[in-house]
MISEKOL-250806 format. One line per 3 residues: their letters; for each residue z, y, x of C-alpha. Coordinates in Angstrom, 1 decimal. Layout:
BEGIN
a = Z Y X  ...
//
This chain:
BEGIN
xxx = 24.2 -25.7 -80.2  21.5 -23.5 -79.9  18.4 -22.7 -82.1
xxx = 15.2 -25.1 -81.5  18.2 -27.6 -80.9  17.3 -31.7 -81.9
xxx = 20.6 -32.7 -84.3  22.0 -35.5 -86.4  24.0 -35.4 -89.5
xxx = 27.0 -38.4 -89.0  26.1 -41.3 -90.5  29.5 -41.2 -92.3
xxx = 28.8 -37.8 -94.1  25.3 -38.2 -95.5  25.7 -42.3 -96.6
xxx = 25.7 -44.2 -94.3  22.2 -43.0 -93.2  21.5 -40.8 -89.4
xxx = 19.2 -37.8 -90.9  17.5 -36.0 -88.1  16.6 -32.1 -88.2
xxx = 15.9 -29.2 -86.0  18.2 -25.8 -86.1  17.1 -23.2 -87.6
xxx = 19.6 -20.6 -87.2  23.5 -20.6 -86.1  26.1 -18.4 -87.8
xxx = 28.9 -18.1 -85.2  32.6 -18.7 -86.2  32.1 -18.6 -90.1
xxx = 34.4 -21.0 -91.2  37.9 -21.9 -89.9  41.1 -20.4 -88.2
xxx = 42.5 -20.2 -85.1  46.6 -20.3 -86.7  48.0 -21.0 -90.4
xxx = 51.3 -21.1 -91.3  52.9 -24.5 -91.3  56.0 -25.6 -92.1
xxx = 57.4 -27.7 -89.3  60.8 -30.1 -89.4  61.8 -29.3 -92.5
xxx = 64.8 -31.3 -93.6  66.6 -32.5 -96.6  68.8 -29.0 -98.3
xxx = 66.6 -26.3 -96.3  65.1 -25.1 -99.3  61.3 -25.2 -98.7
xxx = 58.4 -25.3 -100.8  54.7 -25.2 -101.0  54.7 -21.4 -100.7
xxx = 57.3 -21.1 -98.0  56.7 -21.3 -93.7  59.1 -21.8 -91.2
xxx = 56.1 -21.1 -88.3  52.7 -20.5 -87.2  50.3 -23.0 -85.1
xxx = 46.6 -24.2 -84.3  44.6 -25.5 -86.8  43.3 -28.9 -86.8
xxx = 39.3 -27.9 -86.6  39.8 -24.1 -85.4  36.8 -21.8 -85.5
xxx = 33.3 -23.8 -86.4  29.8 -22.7 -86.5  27.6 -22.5 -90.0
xxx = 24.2 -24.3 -89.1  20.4 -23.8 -90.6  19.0 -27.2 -90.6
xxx = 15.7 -27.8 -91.4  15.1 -31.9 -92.2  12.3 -33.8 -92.4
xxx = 11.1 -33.7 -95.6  11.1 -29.8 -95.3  14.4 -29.1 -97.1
xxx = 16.6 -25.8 -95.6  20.3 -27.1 -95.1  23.8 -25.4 -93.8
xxx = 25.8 -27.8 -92.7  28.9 -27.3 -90.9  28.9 -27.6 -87.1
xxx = 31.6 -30.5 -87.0  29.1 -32.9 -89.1  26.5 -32.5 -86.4
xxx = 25.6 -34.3 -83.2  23.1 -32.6 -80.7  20.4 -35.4 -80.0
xxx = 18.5 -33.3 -77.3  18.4 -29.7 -76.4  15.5 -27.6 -75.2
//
């Protein structure tokens, strides 16, 4: 995804409807993780709660991009880089 960049907002965020803008501008890793703290196999008398970890691992996403959309009836939009599909690049 680069600037100049043809995309699409997912039908299943905006609804129901395929919106079609051009990027503007791309703000690299701005939202996301690369590890959290997850509690894995916990079992019944270990003790854990909410605020409590037992290990560390990827995040479902990871890093994403922030995204300056312009759309067609001349409104300025961030939008997160998972709700986008490239439709052409230039």
């Amino acid at each position: 995804m680069k600037v100049g960049d043809l995309v699409g907002l997912r039908p299943e965020i905006h609804k129901g409807e395929f919106m079609l803008g051009f990027i503007i501008k791309v703000d690299s890793d701005f939202y996301g993780a690369r590890q959290a703290f997850k509690i894995y196999n916990a079992e019944r008398g270990q003790g854990l709660h909410s605020k409590m970890v037992n290990g560390i691992g990827p995040t479902r996403d990871g890093i994403r991009d922030r995204v300056l959309v312009l759309w067609p009836d001349g409104r300025w939009e961030y939008e997160d880089s998972k709700n986008l599909e490239v439709i052409s690049e230039f």
